[in-house]
N, C-alpha and C positions, 0 to 999 in steps of 0.2 A: 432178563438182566443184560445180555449182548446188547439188545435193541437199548438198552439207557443205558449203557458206555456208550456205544457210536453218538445217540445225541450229545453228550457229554464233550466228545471228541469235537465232534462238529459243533460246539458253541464254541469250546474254547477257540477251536481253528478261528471260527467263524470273529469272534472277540482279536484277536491278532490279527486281521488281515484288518479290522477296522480300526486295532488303534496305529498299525504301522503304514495306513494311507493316509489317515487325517497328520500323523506328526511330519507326513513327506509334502504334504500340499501345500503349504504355503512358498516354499521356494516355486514347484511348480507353475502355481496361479500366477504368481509375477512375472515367470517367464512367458506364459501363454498367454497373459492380458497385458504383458508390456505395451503394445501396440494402443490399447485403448487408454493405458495407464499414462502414457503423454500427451492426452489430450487436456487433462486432469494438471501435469504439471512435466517439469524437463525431463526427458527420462534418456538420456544419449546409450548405445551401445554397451562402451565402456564403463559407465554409472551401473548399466545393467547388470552386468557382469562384478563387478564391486558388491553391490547389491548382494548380487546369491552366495558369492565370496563368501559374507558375513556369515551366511546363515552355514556354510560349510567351515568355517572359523570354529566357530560355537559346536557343532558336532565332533570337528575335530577336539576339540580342547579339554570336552568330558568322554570323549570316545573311551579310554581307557579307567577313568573315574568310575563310569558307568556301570561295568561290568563289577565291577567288586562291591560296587552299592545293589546293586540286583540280587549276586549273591548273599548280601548282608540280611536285606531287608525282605527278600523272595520278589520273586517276576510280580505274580499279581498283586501285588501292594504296590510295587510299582506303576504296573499299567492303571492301578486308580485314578493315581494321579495326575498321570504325564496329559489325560486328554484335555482335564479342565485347565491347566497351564496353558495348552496349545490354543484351546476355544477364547481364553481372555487375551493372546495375540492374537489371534486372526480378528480377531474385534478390534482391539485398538488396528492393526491397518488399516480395515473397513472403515474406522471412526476417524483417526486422526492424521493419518499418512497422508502428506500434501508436497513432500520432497524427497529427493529418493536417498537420502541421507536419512530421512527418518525409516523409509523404510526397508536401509540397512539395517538402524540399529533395534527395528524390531523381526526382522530374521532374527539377527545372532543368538538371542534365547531359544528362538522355532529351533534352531538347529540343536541347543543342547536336549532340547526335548525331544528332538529325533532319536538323538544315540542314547539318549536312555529309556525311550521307547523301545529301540532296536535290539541293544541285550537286555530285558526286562522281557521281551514275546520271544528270544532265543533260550532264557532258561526254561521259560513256562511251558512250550512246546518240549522242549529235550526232558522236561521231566512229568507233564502228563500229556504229550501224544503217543499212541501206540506206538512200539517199538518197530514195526514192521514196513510202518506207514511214513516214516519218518522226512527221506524224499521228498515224497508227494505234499507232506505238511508243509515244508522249507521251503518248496516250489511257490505251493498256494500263498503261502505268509509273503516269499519275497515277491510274488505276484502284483501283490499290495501298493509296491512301489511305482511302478508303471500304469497300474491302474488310477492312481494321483494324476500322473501325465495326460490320461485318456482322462479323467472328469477337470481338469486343467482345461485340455484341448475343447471340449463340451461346452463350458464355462462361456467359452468365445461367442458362437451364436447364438445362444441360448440363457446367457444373461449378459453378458456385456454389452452387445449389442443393441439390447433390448431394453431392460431396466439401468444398467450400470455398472462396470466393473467391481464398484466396491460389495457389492449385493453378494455378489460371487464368492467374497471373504465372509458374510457375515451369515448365508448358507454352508458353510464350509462350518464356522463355527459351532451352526446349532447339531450339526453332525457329529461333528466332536464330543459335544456333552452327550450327544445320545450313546457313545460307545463308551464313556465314562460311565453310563449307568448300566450297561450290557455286562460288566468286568463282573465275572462271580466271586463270592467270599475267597480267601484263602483257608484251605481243607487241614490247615493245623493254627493252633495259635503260634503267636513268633516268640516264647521261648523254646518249645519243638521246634521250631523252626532253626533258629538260630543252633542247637545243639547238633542237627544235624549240617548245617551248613561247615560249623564248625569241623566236623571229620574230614569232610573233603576240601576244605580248606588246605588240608597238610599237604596238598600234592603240587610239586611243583611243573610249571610249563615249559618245554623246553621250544626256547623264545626263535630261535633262529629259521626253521623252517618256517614259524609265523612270523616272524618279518620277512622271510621271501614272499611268503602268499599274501602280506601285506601290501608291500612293493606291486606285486601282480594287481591287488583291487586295486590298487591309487590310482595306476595309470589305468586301468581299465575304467574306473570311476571320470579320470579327467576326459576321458575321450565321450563317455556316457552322458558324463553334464553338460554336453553340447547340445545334445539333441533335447533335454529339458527347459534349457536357455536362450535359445537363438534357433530352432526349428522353424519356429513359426515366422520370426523374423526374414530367418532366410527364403522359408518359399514365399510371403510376400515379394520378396526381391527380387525371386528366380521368375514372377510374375503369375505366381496364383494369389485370386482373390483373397480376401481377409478369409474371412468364412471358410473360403475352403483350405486354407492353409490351419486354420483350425480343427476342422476334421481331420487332416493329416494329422497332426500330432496327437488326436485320439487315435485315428489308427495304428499308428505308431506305438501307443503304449497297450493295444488291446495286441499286438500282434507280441508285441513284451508280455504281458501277461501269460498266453496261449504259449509263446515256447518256455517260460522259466514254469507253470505247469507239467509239460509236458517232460522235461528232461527230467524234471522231480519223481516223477510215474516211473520213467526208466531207469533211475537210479534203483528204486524197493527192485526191481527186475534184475539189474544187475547188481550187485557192491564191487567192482573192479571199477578202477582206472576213472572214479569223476572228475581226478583235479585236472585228467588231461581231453576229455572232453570240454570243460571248462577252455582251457588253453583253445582248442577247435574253434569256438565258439567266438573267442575274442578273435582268431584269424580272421573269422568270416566277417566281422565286425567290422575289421579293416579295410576290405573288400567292400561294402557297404556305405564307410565316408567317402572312399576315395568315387567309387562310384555318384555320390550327391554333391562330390567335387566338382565331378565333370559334369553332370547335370545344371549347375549354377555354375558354371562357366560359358558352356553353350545356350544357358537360357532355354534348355528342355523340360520342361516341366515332370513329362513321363519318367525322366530319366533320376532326374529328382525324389520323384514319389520310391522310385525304386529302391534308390539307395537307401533311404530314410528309413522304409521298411526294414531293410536288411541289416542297415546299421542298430536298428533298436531292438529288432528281433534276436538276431543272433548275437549281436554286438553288446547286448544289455541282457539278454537271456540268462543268462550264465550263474547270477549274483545266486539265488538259491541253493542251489546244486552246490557251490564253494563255500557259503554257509552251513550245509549239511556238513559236508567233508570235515571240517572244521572241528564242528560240533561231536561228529562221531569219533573223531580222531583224541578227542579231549572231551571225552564222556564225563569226568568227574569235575569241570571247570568249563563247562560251554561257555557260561556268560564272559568269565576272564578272559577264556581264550579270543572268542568272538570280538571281545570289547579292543583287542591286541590288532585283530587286522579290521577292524572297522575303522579304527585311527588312521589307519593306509587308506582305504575307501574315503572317508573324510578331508584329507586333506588332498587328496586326489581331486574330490571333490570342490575344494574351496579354489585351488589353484587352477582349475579350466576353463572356470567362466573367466576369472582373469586374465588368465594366457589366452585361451583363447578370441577373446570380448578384444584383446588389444591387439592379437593379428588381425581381427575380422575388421575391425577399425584401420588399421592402418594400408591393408592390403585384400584385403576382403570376404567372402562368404567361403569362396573354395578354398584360399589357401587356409582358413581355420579348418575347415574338414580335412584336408591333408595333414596338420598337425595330428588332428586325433587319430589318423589310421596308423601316424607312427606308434603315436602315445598307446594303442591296442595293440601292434606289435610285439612292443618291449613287451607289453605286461603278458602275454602268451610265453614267452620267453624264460620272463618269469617265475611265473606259474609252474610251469615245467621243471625249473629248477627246484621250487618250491615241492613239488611233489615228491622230488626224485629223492633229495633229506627226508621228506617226512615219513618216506618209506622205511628208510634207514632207520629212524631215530624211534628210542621206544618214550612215548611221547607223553607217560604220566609215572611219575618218579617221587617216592614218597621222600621227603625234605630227612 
C-alpha cells in the first residue's frame, strides 16, 4: 500500500510539472526562436517584447478568476483542459503566425491558460501531495517553469536550425495533448466535490500581506522575463554564436530547475523563515543582472555566461518556495490565495518584456539588465515586508 501512494504521488507530481511546462512554453519558444522567427517575418526587439506582453496580459487578467474557478470546479478537471486549449495554440502559431501581431494575439489566450493551469496544479498538489513533502513538490512543480526555458533554449539547435522554427511549436503541441491524457480521473464526483468546496469557501483571505508578496513576485517576475525574452538575443549581441547562445539559455533554465528543486528539499527540512530565504535569493538575483551588465558591456562572453547563470539560478530560483509559503500559510484557499499573488507575478510579468524590450531598444543590453537588478531589489524588499505581516496576521478567518 506505501509503494501505490508514492506512485500515486509521483504521477500526479509528475502530471503537474507537465501540464505547468507545456502552458509556460509558448511565450518561451518565441523568446528563444525570435532570432530564427525574423527570418520568417519583422520581428524588432520592441515587437518582441509587445509579443510576450500579450501573453502576460492574458495571465494577468484571469490570474485571479482562476483561482476561484479551480476551486469551483477542482484542480484536475481543470488540468484536463487547460492542455488541449494550449495544444490548438501552439498549432495555430506553428500554422498560421506570419506577423508578430498575430502572434501577439495568439499568446494572450496561452497566457490565460497559463494562470489557470497554475492555481488548477496549486490546488491539486496542496490537496493530494503528501503533507510532508510539500516543499519538494512546489519545488519540482515550479521547476516546470524553467524547464520550458531549457526545452525553449534546445529548440534552437535542434529544430530551428535544422527543420524550422515552426516545427518547434507543433512538437510542443503534441506534448501537450499527451499530458492532457496523463491527467487521472478526479477521485470524487463534482457534487462531493462542490459540497466540500463549499465549507472552505467560508474563509476569508486576509489580502494585505498577499498584496505585499504580490508586489515582491511582480517585480521579481519583471526582472525574470528578461532572461526568458531577450537572453538569447543578448548573448548573440555580447558575441556568442546563435547555437550557443541557445545552450545558454538551456542552461540557464536547467540551472533554474536544480535550485527551485533544491530550496523545496530544504524547506520539508526546515519550516522557518522561507519567505526570507526567498527575499536572499532575489538579492542574489540582482548580483547576477548586474553582473551580465557588465559582461555585455565589455563584450566578455565569460562574464556574461556568469551572470546569466546566476541571474536565473538564484534570481528565478525562488518562485516555488514563495508558492509553498503561500499555500501553507492559506491551507484552506491555496488556489484563491495563490491566484491573489500570481496576479502580482503576471503582470510583473507582462510589463518587463515591455519596459524592458524598450530600454534595451533605446539604450541597450546592459542598461535592461541594470533595470532588472533594481526591479529584484525592490521585490526582496518586498517580500520582507510581506513576511514580516504575514507573521503577524492570523491569515484564515472564518466570514
Amino acid at each position: 500500500m506505501p509503494e501505490m501512494k508514492t506512485r500515486v504521488v509521483n504521477r500526479d507530481l509528475a502530471v503537474s510539472v507537465l501540464a505547468t511546462s507545456m502552458s509556460s512554453i509558448p511565450a518561451f519558444l518565441v523568446g528563444a526562436l525570435a532570432v530564427q522567427m525574423r527570418q520568417s517575418f519583422p520581428l524588432s526587439t520592441t515587437q518582441l517584447g509587445v509579443a510576450i506582453t500579450a501573453y502576460y496580459l492574458g495571465a494577468a487578467i484571469w490570474a485571479v478568476p482562476s483561482g476561484k474557478v479551480a476551486e469551483f470546479f477542482g484542480g484536475v478537471r481543470i488540468l484536463k483542459l487547460t492542455p488541449v486549449f494550449g495544444a490548438v495554440l501552439l498549432l495555430a502559431i506553428a500554422g498560421i503566425a506570419s506577423t508578430w501581431w498575430s502572434v501577439a494575439l495568439l499568446l494572450f489566450p496561452a497566457g490565460m491558460v497559463s494562470s489557470a493551469t497554475a492555481t488548477a496544479t496549486n490546488l491539486f498538489l496542496a490537496v493530494r501531495g503528501h503533507p510532508d513533502r510539500q516543499g519538494t513538490v512546489f519545488g519540482i512543480k515550479q521547476a516546470a517553469v524553467p524547464l520550458a526555458t531549457l526545452l525553449g533554449g534546445l529548440a534552437v539547435p535542434a529544430v530551428a536550425l535544422t527543420i524550422g522554427w515552426r516545427y518547434a511549436f507543433v512538437f510542443a503541441a503534441l506534448a501537450s495533448i499527451a499530458t492532457a491524457l496523463a491527467v487521472p480521473r478526479p477521485r470524487s464526483d463534482f457534487k462531493s466535490h462542490r459540497r466540500k468546496a463549499h465549507s472552505t469557501g467560508q474563509f476569508k483571505l486576509d489580502t494585505f500581506p498577499l498584496a505585499l508578496l504580490a508586489l515582491g513576485l511582480g517585480l521579481g517576475m519583471l526582472a525574470a522575463s528578461g532572461i526568458a525574452a531577450f537572453l538569447v538575443s543578448s548573448a548573440v549581441a555580447s558575441g556568442l554564436a546563435r547555437s550557443s547562445a541557445g545552450l545558454l539559455a538551456a542552461g540557464a533554465g536547467a540551472v533554474t530547475v536544480a535550485a527551485r528543486i533544491v530550496v523545496g528539499v530544504r524547506a520539508d527540512r526546515s519550516q522557518r523563515r522561507q519567505l526570507v530565504t526567498v527575499a536572499a535569493m532575489m538579492l542574489a538575483g540582482a548580483a547576477g543582472f548586474l553582473t551580465l551588465a557588465a559582461g555585455q558591456a565589455a563584450k566578455v562572453s565569460l562574464l556574461a555566461v556568469a551572470g546569466a547563470l546566476v541571474a536565473s539560478g538564484l534570481g528565478w530560483g525562488w518562485n516555488g518556495l514563495l508558492n509553498y509559503a503561500v499555500v501553507d500559510a492559506y491551507r484552506h484557499a491555496p488556489a484563491r490565495a495563490t491566484g491573489v499573488t500570481q496576479l502580482g507575478g503576471r503582470l510583473g510579468g507582462m510589463v518587463g518584456p515591455l519596459l524592458l524590450g524598450l530600454v534595451i531598444s533605446r539604450f541597450g543590453y546592459g542598461y535592461g539588465w541594470i533595470v532588472a537588478a533594481i526591479a529584484a531589489t525592490i521585490a526582496a524588499a518586498a517580500t520582507l515586508t510581506g513576511n514580516r505581516l504575514l507573521a503577524k496576521a492570523k491569515t484564515q478567518r472564518p466570514l
